[in-house]
C-alpha positions in Angstrom: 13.5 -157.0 53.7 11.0 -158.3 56.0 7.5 -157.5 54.1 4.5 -159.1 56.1 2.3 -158.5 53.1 0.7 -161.5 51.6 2.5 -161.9 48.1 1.3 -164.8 45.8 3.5 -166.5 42.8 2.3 -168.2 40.1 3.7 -168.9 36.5 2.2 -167.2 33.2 2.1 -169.7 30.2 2.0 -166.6 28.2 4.9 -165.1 29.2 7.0 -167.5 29.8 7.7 -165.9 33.4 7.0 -165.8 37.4 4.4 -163.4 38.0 4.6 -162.0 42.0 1.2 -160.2 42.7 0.6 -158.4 46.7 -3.4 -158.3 47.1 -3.4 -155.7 49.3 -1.5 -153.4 47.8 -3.2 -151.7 44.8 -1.6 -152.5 41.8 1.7 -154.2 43.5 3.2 -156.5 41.5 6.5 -157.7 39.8 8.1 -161.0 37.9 11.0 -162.8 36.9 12.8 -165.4 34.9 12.7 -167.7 38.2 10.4 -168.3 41.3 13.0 -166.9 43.7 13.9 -163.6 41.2 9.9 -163.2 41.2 10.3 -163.5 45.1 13.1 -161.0 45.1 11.7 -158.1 42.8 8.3 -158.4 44.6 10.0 -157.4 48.0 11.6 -154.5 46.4 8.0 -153.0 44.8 6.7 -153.7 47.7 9.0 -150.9 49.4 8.8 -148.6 46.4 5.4 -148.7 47.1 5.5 -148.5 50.6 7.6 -145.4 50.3 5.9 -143.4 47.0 2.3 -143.6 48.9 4.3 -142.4 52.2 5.8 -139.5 49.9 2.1 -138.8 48.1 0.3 -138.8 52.0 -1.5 -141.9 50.5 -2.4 -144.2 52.9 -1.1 -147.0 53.4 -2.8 -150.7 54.4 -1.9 -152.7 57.5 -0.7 -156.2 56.4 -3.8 -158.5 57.2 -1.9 -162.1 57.2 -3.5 -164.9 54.9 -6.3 -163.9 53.1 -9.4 -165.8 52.7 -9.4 -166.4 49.2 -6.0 -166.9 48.1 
């Protein structure tokens, strides 16, 4: 996949696990054991989201690049 949405990765203490959020995408997010499995789900939500706001006539944000506060 080639997702030009922002994604950001961080690790959760709590958890014990990669947490991969998208800002622009309402509620986009995803995680895994490792950085790179955290990469890898992230770009597969990111097409599910994609895809169910397509489906609901939702619409749908144009990737912005880096945002300013991140």
């Amino acid at each position: 996949m080639n997702s030009k949405y922002e994604i950001i990765l961080y690790w959760n203490q709590a958890d014990q696990i990669f947490i991969a959020e998208v800002p622009e995408l309402a509620g986009c997010m995803a995680d895994g054991q490792t950085y790179q499995e955290a990469l890898r789900h992230a770009e597969i939500i990111i097409q599910e989201w994609l895809e169910t706001a397509h489906e609901l006539g939702r619409p749908i944000p144009q990737p912005r690049g880096k945002l300013m506060y991140a």
